[in-house]
N, C-alpha and C positions, 0 to 999 in steps of 0.2 A: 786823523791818524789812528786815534787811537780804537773808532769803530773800523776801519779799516785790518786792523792785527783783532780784530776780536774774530772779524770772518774770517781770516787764515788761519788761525784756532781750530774754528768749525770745520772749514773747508780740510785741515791735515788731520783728524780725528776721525775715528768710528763708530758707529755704535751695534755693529754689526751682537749677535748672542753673546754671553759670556763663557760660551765655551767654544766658540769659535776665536781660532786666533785673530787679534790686529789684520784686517785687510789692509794696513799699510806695510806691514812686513810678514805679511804669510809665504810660505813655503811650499813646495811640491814634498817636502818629506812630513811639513805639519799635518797637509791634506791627508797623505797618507794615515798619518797616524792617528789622528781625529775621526777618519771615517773605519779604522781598524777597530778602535776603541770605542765605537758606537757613542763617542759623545758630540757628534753632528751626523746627521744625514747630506747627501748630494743637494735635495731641496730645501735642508736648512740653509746651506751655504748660499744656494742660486740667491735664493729671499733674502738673504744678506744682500750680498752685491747689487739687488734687483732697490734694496730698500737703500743704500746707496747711492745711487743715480739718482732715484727719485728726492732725495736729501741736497745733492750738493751741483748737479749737474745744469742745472736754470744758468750757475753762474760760468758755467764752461763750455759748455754746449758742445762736448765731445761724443755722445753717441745720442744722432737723430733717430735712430731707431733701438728700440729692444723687439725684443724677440716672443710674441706673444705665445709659444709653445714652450720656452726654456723652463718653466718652471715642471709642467707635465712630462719634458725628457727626465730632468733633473728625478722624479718621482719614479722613472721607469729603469734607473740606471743605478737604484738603493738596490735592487736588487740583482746584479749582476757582477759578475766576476771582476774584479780591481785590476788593474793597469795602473804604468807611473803617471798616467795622466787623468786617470776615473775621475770623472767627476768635476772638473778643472773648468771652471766659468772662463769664458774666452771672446770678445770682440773682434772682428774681422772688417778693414779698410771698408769703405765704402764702393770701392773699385774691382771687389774680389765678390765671385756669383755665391750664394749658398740655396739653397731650391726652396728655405722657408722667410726669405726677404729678400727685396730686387738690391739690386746693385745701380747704384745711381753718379759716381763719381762726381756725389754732392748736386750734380745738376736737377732743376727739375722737368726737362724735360726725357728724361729717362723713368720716373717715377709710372708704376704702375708693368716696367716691362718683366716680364716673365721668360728668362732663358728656360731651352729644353730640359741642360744638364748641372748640375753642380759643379763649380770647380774641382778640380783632383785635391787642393790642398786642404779644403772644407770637409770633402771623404774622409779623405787619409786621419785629419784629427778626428771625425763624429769616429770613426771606427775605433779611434784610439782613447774613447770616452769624455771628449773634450765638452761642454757644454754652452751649443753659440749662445752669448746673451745679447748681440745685436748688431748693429751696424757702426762704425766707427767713421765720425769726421775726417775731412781729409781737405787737403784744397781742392778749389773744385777743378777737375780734368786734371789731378795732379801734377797740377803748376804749370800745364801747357796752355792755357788759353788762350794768355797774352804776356807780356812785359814786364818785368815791374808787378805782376799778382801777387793783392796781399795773403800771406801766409796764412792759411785758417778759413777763409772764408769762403762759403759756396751756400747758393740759393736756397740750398732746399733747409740748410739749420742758421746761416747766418754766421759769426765771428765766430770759431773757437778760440780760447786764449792759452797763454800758460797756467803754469800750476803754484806757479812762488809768490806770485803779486797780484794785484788786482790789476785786470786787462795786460797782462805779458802779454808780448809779442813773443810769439817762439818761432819755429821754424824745419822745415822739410813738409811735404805734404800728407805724412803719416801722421800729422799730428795727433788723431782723435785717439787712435792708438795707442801713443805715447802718454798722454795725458790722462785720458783711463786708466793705465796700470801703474801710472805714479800716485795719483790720486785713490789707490783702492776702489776705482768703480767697474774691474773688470782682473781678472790674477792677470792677464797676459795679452797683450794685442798683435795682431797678425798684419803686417804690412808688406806695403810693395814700394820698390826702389829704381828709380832709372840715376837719379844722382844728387844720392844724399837725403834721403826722402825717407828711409829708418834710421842714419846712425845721428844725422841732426837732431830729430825730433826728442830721438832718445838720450842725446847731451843734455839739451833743454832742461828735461824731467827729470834727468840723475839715476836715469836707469840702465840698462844693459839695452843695445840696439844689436842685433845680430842679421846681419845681410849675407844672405848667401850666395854663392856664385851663382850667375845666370845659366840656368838648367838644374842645378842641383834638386831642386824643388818645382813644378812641374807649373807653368806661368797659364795654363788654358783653363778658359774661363776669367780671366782676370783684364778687365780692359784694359788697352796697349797703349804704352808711350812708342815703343820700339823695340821690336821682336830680338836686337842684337842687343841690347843692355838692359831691359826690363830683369828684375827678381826679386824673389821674397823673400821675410826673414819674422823674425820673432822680435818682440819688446817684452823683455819679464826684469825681475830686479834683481837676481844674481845669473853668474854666466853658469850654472850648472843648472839650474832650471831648463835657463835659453837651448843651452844643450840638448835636453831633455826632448825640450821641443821640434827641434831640429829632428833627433832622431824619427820622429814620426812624421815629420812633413816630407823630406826626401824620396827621392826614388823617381824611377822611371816610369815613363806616362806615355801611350801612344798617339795621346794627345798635344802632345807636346815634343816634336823630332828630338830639340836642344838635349834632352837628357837622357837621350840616345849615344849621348858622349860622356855620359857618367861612367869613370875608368871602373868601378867596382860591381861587382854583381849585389852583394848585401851590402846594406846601409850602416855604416859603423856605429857603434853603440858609442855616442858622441859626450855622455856623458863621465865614462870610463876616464876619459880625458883629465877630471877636472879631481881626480883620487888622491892628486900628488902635485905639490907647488915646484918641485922638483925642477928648474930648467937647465941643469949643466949638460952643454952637448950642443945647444939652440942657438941660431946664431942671427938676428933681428937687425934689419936695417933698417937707417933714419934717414929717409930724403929731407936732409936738411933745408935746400933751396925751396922746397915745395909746403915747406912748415907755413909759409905767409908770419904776416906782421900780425901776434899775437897781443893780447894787450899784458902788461906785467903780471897781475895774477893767475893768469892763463898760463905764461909762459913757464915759472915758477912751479905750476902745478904738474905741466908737463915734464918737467925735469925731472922731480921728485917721483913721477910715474916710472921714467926709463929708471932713473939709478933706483927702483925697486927689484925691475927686472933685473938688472946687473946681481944686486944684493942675494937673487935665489938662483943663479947662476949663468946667467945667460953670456953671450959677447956679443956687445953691441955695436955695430960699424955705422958711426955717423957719416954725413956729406955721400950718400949714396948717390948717385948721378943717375939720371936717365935719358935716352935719346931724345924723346916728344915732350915735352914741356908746356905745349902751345895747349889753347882750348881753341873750339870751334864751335859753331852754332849748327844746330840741324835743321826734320819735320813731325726695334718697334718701326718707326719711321727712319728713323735714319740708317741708310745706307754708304752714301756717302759724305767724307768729308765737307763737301760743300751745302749737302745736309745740314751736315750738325752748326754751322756755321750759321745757314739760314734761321735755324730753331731757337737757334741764341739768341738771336738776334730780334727776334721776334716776341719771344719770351719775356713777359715783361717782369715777370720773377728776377729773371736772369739781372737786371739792372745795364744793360747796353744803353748808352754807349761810355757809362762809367766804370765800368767793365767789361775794357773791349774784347774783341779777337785776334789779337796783331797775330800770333803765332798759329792760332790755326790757319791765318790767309796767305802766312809765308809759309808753312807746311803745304798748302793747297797749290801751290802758285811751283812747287817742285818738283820738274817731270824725269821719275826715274831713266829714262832712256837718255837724259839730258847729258853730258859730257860731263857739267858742274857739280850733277848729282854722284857719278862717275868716280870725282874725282874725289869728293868729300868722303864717296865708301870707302876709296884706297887710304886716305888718311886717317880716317878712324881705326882701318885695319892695324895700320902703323901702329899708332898709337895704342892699340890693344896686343900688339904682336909685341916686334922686336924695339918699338919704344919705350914700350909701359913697364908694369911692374914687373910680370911675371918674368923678363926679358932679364930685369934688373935684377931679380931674386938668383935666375940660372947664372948668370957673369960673378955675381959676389958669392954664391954657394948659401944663400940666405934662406933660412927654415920660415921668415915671416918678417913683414913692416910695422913698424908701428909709427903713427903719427897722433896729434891732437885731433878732436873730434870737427874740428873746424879748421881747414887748410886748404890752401889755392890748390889742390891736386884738382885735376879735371873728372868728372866719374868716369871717363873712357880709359883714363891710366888705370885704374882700380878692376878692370870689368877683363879679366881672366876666363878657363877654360872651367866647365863644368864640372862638379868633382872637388874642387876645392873651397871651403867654406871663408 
């Protein structure tokens, strides 16, 4: 036990310069300040965070790749005009393209592919001064493979864990993400969500998990669970950073129709938001039946959360109802599904048939012209229309929800029109 708490010692510690702040609680306003004040450089920091990884990450296995040119951007970007974001070391899912590492969704038979273009979201941050430091763990095919897939693990790094104990089980497919920015082995992780796959991972870690509505942030380039629920979001440790972020990942892409439905021309300065704790005026619903069976310390924490909000002004209307309630199940070489099915399989990396494919073969075995397939689209529409939240938000005149990070909601009740974060 007691070498056990010496390594969580090691492992929640830095040794990043001493004029570089704490990489466990550094800031977007420290960066600033620190690189105004000339007492770090961009490639001081990168070499921090780079000498990080190589320090604690054996025992996490949250980013299989760095980035073997971050340190030469990091040196190319001391000299250039500041942004809130200059300079800002950054990890991005394993699932999401950047044109200087492949995108592999942990698998390894993706390893070595080479897309034409860059994701938009990868643009949008290098333009905004962000600096990739590499690829981020994830589960592998995020969480679609099969059944029952343990959380963290995919062929090409193996288990990732949590960050509190030795060998956590944590959970969502962003993990690598999450765990880096809790751990200080990256300021911020970039993830993608079909359901529940940034704000789990980011409970886990005790960080800020920010998912955005589908379209908000532009999903091409990133490989697909589901063209109607897929979207991105940010993992940083306070919500005005996460904000921060946001502001620069946003916007419209012709690459992407979905945010083509983004009601705004410019991208709100999302950080503005967070100048004032101020909430009289707000009015936040709690789908209470949708809470699920919290355990007592959960429950208690939750509580103590809402009557915070009440405390800065808000009115809170418990027992929110909604119509749809129910969950449902959906669906280089590889062109098709029954492709990647095959390569799996084959793969002896891959570990088949101890990890199987149940859900790629019932995604494959679904013919959209099929009645069934038909009928599942109308139900999910349901359940995103006039079942879900946003149905429930217009009938009670609700400015927002709040729930605990962990609740029986389906991610199809959650999954709204673009535009709304």
């Amino acid at each position: 036990m007691a070498s056990q708490l010496s390594k969580l010692a090691f492992w929640r510690s830095t040794s990043s310069s001493s004029d570089i702040p704490s990489l466990l609680d550094i800031t977007l306003d420290d960066i600033a300040a620190g690189l105004d004040s000339g007492k770090f450089t961009v490639l001081d920091l990168v070499r921090a965070y780079l000498k990080r990884i190589n320090e604690v990450d054996d025992h996490f296995r949250s980013i299989p790749k760095t980035n073997s040119d971050a340190e030469a951007i990091a040196q190319s970007l001391d000299d250039e005009i500041k942004t809130p974001l200059h300079g800002v070391p950054i990890v991005f899912k394993d699932c999401i393209v950047t044109h200087d590492m492949e995108a592999t969704s942990g698998s390894t038979v993706l390893l070595g592919a080479k897309p034409a273009n860059e994701s938009t979201v990868a643009a949008n941050l290098r333009r905004a001064g962000c600096v990739i430091l590499g690829k981020a763990a994830q589960t592998e095919w995020q969480n679609f493979r099969y059944t029952n897939q343990p959380t963290g693990w995919t062929a090409r790094r193996g288990q990732c864990t949590g960050t509190f104990f030795p060998n956590m089980k944590a959970s969502g497919s962003s993990i690598g993400s999450a765990v880096a920015t809790s751990l200080g082995l990256s300021f911020a992780g970039v993830g993608a969500e079909t359901d529940g796959s940034i704000c789990n991972p980011a409970g886990k870690a005790s960080i800020v998990g920010l998912k955005a509505t589908a379209g908000l942030i532009s999903r091409d380039g990133v490989i697909p669970n589901s063209n109607r629920l897929d979207a991105l979001g940010i993992m940083a440790r306070n919500v005005k950073d996460a904000a921060t972020f946001l502001s620069a990942m946003a916007g419209k892409s012709e690459q992407d129709p979905l945010t083509n439905e983004i009601p705004f021309e410019k991208i709100p300065n999302y950080p503005l938001s967070c100048a004032t704790s101020d909430l009289k005026g707000i009015k936040i619903g709690v789908p209470t039946s949708l809470v699920g069976r919290l355990e007592p310390e959960e429950a208690r924490s939750f509580e103590v959360a809402v009557s915070v909000l009440e405390m800065l002004g808000a009115t809170v209307i418990h027992n929110v109802a909604l119509l749809a309630e129910e969950r449902w199940r959906a669906t280089t070489r590889i062109r098709t599904l029954q492709d990647l099915i095959d390569l799996t399989k084959a793969d002896p990396n891959e570990d088949y048939p101890n990890h199987n494919v149940e859900s790629f073969e019932i995604a494959a075995n679904l013919d959209p012209a099929s009645q069934e397939f038909k009928e599942l689209e109308a139900a999910r529409d349901f359940v995103k229309g006039e079942g879900g939240l946003q149905a429930a938000m217009d009938r009670n005149q609700l400015d927002l929800f709040v729930t605990p990070t962990y609740s029986d909601i389906p991610g199809d009740l959650i999954t709204v029109g673009p535009g709304i974060p």
